[in-house]
Rosetta silent file (secondary structure, phi, psi, omega in degrees, C-alpha in Angstrom):
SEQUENCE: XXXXXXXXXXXXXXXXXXXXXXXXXXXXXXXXXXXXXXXXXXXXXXXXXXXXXXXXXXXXXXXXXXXXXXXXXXXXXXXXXXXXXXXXXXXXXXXXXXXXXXXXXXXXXXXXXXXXXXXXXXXXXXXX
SCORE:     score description
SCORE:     0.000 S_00000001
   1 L     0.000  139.533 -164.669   88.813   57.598   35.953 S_00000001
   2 L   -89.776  103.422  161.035   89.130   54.662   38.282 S_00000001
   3 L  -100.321  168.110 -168.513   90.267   55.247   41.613 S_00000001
   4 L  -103.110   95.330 -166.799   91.731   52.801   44.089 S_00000001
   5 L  -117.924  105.990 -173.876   91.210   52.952   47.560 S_00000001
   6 L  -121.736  146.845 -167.216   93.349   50.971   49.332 S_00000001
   7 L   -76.139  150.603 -166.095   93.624   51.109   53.284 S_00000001
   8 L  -103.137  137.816 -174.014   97.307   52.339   54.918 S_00000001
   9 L   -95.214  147.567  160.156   99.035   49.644   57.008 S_00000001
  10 L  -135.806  149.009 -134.407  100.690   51.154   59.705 S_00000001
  11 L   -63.440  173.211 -179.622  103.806   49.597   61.090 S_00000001
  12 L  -110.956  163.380  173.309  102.324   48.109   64.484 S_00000001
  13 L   -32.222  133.396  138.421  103.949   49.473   67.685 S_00000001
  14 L   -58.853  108.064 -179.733  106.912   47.353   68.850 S_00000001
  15 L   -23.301  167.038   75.107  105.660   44.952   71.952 S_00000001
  16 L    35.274   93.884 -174.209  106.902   45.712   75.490 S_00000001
  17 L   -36.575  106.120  178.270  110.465   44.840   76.875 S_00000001
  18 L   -61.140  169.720 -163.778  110.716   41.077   78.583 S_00000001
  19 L  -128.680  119.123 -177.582  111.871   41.485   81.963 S_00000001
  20 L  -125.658  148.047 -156.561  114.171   38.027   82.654 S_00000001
  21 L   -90.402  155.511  164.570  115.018   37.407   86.261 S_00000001
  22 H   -35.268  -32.933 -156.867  118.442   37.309   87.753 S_00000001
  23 H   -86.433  -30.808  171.372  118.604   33.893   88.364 S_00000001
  24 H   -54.869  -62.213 -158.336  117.306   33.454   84.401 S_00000001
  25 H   -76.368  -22.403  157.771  120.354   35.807   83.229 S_00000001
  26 H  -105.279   -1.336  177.506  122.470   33.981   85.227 S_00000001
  27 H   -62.950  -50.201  169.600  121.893   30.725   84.314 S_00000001
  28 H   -57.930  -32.880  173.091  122.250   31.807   80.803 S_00000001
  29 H   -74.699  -29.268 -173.055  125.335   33.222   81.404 S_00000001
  30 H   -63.801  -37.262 -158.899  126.744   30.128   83.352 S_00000001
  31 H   -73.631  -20.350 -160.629  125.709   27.941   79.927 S_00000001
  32 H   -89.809  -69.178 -152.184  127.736   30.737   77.748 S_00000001
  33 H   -61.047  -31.689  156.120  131.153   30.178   80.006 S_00000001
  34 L    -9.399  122.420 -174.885  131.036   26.358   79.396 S_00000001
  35 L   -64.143  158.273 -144.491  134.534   25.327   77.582 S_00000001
  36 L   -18.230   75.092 -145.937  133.427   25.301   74.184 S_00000001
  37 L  -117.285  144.180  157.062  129.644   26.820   74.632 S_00000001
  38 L   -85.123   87.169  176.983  128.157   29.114   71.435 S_00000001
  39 H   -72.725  -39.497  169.010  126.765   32.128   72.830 S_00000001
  40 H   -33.360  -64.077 -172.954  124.968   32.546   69.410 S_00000001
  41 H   -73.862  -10.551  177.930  123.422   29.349   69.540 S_00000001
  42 H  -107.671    7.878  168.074  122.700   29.238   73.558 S_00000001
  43 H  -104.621  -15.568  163.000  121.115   32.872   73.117 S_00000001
  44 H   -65.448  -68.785 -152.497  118.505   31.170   70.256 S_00000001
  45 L   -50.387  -17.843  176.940  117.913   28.307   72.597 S_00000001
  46 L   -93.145  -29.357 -164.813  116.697   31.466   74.982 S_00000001
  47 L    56.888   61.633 -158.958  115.592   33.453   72.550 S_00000001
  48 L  -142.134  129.128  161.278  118.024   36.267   73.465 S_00000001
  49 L   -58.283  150.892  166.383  120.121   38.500   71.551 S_00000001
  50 L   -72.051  -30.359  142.941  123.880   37.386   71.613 S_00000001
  51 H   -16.382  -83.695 -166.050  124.493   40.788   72.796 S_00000001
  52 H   -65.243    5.779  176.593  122.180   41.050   75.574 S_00000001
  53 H  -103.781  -33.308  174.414  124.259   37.595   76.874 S_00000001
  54 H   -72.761  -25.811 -174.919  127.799   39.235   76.699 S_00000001
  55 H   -46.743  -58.321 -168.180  125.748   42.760   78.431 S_00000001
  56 H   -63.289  -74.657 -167.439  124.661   40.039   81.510 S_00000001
  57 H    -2.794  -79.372 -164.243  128.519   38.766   81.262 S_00000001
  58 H   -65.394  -33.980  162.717  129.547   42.241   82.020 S_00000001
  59 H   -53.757  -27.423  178.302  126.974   42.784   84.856 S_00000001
  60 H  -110.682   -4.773  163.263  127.673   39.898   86.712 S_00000001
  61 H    73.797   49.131 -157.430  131.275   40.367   86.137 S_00000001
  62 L  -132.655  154.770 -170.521  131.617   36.503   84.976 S_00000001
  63 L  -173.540  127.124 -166.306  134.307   36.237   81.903 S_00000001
  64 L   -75.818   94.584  170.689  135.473   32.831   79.896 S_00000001
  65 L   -34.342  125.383 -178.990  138.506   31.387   81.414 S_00000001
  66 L  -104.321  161.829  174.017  140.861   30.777   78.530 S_00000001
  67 L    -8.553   70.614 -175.990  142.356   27.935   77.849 S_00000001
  68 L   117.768   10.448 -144.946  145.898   27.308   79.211 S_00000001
  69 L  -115.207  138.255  174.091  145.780   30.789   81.196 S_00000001
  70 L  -114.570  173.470 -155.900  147.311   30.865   84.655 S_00000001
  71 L   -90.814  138.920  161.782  145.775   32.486   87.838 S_00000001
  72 L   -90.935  137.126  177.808  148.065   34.963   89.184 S_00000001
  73 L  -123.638  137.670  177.985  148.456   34.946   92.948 S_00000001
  74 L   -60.432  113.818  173.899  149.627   37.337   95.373 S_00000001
  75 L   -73.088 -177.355  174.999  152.899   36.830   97.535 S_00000001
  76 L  -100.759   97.444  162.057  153.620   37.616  100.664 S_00000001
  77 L  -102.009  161.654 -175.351  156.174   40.394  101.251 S_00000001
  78 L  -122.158  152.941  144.174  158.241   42.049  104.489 S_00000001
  79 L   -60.296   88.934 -158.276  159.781   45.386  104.688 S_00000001
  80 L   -97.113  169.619 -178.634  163.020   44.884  105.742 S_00000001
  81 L   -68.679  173.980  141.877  164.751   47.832  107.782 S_00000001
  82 H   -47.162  -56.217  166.981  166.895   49.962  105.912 S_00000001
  83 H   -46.789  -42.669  167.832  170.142   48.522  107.839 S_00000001
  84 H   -52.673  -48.701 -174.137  168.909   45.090  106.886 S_00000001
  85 H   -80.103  -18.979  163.979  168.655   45.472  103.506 S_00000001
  86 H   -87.997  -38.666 -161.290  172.375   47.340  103.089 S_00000001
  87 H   -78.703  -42.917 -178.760  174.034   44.394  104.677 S_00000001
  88 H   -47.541  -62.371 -159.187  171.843   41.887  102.330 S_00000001
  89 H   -41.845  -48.328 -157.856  172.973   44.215   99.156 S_00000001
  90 H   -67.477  -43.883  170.346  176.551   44.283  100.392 S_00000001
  91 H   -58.430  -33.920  160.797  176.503   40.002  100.762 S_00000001
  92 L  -142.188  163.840 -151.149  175.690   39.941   96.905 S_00000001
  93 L   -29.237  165.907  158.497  177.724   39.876   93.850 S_00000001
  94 L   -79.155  104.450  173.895  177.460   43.222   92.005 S_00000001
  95 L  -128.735  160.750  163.775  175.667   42.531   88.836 S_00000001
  96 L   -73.723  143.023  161.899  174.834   44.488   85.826 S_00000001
  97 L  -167.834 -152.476  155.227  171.602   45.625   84.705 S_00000001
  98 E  -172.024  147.881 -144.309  169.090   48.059   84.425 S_00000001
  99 E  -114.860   97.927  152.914  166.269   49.499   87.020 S_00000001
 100 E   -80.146  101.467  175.422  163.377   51.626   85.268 S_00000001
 101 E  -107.641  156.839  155.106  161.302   53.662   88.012 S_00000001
 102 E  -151.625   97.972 -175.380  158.883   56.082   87.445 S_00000001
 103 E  -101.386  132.746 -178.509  157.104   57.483   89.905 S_00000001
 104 L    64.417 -123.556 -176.134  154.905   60.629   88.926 S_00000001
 105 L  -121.156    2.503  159.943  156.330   62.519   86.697 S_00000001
 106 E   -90.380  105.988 -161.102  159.526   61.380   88.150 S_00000001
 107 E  -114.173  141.111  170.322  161.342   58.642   86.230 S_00000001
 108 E  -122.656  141.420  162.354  165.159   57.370   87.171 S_00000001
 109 E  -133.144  127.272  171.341  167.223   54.476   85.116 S_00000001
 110 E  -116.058  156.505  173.333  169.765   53.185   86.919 S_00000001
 111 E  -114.575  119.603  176.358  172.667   51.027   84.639 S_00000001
 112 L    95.242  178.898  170.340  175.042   48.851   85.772 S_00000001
 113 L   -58.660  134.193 -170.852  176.380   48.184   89.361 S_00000001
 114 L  -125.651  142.019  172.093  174.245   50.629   91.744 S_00000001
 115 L   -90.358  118.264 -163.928  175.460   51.491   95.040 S_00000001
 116 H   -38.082  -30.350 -148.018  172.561   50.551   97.837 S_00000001
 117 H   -86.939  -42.404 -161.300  173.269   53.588   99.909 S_00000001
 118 H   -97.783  -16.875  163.177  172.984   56.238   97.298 S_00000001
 119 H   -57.216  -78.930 -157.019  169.911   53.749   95.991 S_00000001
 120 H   -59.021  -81.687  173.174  167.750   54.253   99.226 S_00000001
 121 H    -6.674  -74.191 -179.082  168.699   57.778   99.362 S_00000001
 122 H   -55.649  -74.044 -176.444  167.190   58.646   95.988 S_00000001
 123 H   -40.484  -46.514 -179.277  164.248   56.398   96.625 S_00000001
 124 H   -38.936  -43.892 -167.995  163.606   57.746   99.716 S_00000001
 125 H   -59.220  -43.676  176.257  163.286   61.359   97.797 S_00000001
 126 H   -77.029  -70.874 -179.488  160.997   59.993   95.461 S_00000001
 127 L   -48.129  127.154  172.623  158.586   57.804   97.493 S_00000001
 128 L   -52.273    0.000    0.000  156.275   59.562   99.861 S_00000001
C-alpha cells in the first residue's frame, strides 16, 4: 500500500487594511462627481472598491448633481399682524379651493370660500 503524503496549504491570512488619507478619499471622490465620471472604472484606476467610493461620498456628504436639477432657495418672509392680514384677505376676491393642515395629530380641510376671521381663530388653536 502506497501512501501519499502531501503537505496542507493553508489559506494565508488576509493582509492588513490600507489606511488612505483624507485628502486621498477626497480627491477620489471629487473625480467620481465629474459629469459623466465611472465610479467603477475611477475606483480601478485607485484600486478601490466601488463601494468604499460611494461609503467616502456619504462621509464627506458630497452627492452627484443631476443633470437639469434646480437648487432650491429660501425666501424671505414677514409676519404680518393679525389686523393686517384681515384687511389684505378682505381686498381679495373669494376664491375656491382647498387648504390641507395637519398639525400633530390635528388635521383640518378647509373647501371653498373660508372666512379669515374664523381662519385665524382655528389656527391660532392649533399652532402653539
Amino acid at each position: 500500500m502506497d501512501t501519499i503524503i502531501q503537505p496542507v496549504a493553508r489559506p494565508s491570512k488576509r493582509g492588513s487594511y490600507r489606511r488612505h488619507t483624507d485628502e486621498f478619499k477626497r480627491a477620489v471622490v471629487a473625480q467620481s462627481l465629474q459629469e459623466n465620471a465611472s465610479v467603477s472604472r475611477i475606483a480601478r484606476q485607485h484600486n478601490v472598491n466601488a463601494n468604499q467610493v460611494f461609503a467616502w461620498r456619504k462621509l464627506f456628504g458630497e452627492q452627484p448633481q443631476e443633470s437639469g436639477s434646480t437648487v432650491c432657495a429660501l425666501l424671505p418672509v414677514t409676519v404680518a399682524p393679525p389686523d393686517m392680514a384681515q384687511r389684505v384677505a378682505e381686498q381679495l376676491p373669494a376664491s375656491v379651493g382647498v387648504i390641507d393642515l395637519t398639525v400633530g395629530k390635528a388635521r383640518l380641510r378647509l373647501q371653498g370660500a373660508v372666512d379669515a376671521a374664523t381662519l385665524a381663530l382655528v389656527l391660532q388653536r392649533l399652532l402653539p
